[in-house]
VOROVO-35811 format. One record per residue: residue in three letters; x, z, y of N, C-alpha, C, O in turn. Coordinates in pm, whole numbers, padded with zeros to 5 digits, always signed. Layout:
N
ALAXZYXZYXZYXZY...
***
This chain:
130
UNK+01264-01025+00059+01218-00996-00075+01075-01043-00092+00996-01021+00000UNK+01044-01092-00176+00900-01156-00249+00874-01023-00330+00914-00987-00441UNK+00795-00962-00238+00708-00849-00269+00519-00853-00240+00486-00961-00191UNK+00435-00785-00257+00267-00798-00204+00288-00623-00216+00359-00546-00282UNK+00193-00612-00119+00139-00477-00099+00004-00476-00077-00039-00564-00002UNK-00072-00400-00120-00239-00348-00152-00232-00231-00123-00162-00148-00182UNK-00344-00199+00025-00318-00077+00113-00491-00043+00071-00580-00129+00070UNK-00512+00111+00035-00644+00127-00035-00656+00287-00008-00577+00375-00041UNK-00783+00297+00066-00836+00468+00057-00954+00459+00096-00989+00362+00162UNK-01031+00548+00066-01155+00602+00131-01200+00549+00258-01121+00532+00351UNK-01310+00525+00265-01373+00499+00391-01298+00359+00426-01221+00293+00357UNK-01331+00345+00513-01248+00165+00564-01089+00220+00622-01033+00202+00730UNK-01047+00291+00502-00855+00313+00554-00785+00220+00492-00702+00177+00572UNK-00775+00164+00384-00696+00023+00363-00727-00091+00498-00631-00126+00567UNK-00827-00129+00520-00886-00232+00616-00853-00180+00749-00802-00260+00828UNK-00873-00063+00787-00812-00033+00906-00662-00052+00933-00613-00098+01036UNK-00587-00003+00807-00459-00004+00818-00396-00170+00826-00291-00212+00874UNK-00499-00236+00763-00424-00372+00775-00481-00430+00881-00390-00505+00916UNK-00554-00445+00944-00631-00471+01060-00544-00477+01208-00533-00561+01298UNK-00474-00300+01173-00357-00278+01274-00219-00368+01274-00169-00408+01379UNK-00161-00397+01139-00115-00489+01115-00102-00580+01133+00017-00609+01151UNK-00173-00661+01141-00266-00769+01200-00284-00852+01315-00284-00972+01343UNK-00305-00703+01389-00338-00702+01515-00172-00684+01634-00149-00707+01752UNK-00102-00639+01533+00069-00611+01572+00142-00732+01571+00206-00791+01658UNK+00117-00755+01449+00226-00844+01374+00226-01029+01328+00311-01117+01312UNK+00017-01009+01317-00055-01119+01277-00048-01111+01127+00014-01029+01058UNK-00127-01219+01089-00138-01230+00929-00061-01195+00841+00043-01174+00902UNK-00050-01182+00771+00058-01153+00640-00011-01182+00498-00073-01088+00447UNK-00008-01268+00450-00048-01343+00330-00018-01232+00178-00072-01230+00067UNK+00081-01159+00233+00130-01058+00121+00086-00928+00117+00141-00842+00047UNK-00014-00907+00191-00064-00798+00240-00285-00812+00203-00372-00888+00246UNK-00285-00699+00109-00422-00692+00093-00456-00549+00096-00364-00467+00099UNK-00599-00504+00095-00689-00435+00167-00780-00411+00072-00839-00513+00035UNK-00820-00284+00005-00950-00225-00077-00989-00095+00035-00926-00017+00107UNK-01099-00116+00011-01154-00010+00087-01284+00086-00048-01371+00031-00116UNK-01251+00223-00045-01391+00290-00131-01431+00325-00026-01373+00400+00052UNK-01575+00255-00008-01678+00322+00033-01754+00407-00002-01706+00454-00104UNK-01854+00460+00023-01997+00556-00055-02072+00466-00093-02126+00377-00028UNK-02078+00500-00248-02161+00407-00264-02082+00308-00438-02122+00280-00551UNK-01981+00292-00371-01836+00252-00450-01862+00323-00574-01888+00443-00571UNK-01856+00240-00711-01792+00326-00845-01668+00298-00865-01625+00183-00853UNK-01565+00441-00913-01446+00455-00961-01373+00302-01055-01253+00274-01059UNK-01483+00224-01121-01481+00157-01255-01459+00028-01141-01357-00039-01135UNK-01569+00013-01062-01518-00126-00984-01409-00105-00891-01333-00202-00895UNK-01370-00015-00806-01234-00012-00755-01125-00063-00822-01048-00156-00797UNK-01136+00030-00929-01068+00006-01017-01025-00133-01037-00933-00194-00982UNK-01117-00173-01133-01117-00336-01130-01067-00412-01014-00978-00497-01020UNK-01113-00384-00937-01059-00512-00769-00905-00470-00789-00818-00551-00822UNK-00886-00360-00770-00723-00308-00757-00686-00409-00903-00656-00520-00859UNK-00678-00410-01064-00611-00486-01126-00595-00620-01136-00512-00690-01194UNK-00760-00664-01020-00776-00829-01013-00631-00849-00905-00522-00884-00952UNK-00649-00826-00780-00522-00823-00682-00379-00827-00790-00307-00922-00817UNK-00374-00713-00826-00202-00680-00884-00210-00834-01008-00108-00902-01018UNK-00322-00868-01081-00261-00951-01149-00295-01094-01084-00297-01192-01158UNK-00320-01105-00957-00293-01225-00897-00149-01259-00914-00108-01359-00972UNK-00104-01201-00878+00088-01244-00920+00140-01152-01029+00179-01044-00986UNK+00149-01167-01146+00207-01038-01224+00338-01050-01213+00405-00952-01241UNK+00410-01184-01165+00526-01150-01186+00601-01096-01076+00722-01086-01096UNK+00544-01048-00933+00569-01042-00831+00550-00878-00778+00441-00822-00759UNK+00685-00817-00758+00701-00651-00716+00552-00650-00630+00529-00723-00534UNK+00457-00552-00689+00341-00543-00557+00336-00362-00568+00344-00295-00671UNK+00323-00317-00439+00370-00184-00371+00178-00163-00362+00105-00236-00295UNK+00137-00059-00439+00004-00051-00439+00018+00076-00290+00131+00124-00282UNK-00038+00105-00231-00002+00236-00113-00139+00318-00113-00236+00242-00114UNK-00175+00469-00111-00318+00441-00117-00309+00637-00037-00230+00718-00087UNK-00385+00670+00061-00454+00756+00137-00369+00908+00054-00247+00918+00042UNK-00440+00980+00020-00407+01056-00071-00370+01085-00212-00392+01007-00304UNK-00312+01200-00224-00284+01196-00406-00401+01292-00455-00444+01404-00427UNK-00429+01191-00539-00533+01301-00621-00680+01249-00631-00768+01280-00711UNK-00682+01151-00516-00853+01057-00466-00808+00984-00598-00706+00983-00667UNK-00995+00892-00599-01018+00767-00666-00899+00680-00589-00804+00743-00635UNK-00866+00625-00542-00795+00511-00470-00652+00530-00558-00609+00448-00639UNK-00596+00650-00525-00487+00685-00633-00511+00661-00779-00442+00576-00836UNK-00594+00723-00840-00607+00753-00967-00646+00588-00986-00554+00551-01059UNK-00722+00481-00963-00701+00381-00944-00610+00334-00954-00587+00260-01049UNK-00505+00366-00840-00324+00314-00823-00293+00343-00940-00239+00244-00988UNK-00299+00435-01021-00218+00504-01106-00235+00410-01260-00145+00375-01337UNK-00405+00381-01270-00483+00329-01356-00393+00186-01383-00336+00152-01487UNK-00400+00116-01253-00336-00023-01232-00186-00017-01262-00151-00118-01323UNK-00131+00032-01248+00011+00046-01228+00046+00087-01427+00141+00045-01492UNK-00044+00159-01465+00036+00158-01616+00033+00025-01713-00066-00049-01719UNK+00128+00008-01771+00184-00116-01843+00246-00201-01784+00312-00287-01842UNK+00230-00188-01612+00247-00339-01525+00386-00326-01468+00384-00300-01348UNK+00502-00336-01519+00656-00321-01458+00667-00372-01310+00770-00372-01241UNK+00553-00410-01277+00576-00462-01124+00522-00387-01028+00519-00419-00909UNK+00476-00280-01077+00366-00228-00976+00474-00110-00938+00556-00072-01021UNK+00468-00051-00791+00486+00083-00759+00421+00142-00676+00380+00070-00584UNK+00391+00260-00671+00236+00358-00604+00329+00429-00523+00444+00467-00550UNK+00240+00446-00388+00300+00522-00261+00176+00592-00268+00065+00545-00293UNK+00214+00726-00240+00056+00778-00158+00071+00882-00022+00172+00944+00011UNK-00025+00882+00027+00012+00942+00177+00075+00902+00307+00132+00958+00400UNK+00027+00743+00261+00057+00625+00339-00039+00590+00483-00159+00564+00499UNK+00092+00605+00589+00057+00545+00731+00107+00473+00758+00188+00420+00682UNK+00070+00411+00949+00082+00335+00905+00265+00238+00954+00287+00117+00965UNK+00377+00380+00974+00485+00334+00950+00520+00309+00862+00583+00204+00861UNK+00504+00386+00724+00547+00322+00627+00478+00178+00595+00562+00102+00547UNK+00386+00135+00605+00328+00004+00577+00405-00097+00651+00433-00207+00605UNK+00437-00056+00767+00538-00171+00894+00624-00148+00804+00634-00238+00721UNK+00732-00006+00781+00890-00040+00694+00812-00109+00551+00910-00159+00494UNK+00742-00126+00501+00719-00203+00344+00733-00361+00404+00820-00439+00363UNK+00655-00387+00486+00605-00535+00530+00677-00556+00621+00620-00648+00680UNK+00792-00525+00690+00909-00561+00807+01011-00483+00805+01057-00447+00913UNK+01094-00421+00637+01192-00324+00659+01256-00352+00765+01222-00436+00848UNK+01374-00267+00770+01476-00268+00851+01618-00321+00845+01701-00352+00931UNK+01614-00321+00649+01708-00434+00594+01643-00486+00476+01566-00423+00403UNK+01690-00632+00460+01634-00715+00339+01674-00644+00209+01791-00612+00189UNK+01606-00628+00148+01709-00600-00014+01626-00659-00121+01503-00653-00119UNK+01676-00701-00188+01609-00773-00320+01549-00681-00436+01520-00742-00539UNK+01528-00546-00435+01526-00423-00471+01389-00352-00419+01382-00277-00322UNK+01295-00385-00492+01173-00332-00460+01179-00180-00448+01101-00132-00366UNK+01269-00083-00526+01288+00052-00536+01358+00110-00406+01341+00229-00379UNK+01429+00039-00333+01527+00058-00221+01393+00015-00108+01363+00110-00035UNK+01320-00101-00087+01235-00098-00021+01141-00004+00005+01097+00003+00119UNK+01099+00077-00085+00975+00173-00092+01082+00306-00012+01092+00355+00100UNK+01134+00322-00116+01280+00445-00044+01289+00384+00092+01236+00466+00167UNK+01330+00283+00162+01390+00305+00304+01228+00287+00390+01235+00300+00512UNK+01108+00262+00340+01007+00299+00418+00961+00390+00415+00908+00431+00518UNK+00957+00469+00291+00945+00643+00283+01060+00720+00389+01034+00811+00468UNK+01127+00689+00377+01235+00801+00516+01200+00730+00661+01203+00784+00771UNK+01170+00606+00634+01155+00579+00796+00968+00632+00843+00924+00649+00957UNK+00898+00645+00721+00764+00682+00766+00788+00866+00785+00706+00944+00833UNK+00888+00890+00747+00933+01073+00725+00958+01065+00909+00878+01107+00992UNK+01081+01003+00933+01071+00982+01090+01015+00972+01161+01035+01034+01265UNK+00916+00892+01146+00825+00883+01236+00731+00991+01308+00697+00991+01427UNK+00694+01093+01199+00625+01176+01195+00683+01316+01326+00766+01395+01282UNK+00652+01330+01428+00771+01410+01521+00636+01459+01556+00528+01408+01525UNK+00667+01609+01654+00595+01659+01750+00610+01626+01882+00713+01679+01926UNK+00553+01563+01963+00561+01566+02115+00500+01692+02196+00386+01736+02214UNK+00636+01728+02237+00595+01836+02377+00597+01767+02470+00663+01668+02503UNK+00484+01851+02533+00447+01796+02688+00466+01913+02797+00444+01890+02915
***
């Protein structure tokens, strides 16, 4: 599927998260990175997040961003109205970012993509006893 994803939170957590990525998997051309720092206004986040999404408007892009309720979200949220291509994840690690950017099956279905990396990032999540 010809999808982009824009991974974005507080502190250097977009950049970290893709970094790991990166560092796993190697480059990924479809894959971008906002980071709010201190310092950061709400108004330019903002902005970078709608410059990215309308680099391709016609192209499903999966915005993913730290928490619900931060600037990074409300951002996501900002970007995402009017734009039929956009869909917002929040509370994003970094399995779900591997199932977005390497599901587990192809589907041409940006809505089925987000869904089968949301249950596989639900999995992931286990307690280890020792």
């Amino acid at each position: 599927m010809d999808a982009r994803f824009v991974v974005c939170g507080h502190g250097r957590f977009g950049s970290g998260l893709h970094e790991a990525l990166r560092l796993l998997c190697g480059d990924d051309e479809r894959v971008a990175s906002l980071d709010f720092k201190e310092g950061d206004s709400f108004e330019e986040l903002a902005e970078r997040m709608a410059e990215l999404v309308d680099e391709a408007p016609d192209v499903p892009t999966v915005i993913c961003t730290d928490v619900q309720g931060g600037s990074p979200f409300k951002a996501s949220v900002l970007t995402g109205m009017g734009r039929d291509n956009v869909r917002l994840v929040t509370g994003t690690n970094f399995p779900l970012l591997m199932g977005l950017v390497f599901p587990a099956e192809e589907t041409g279905d940006v809505d089925k993509l987000v869904a089968g990396a949301l249950s596989a990032a639900r999995d992931a999540l286990v307690t280890v006893t020792l």
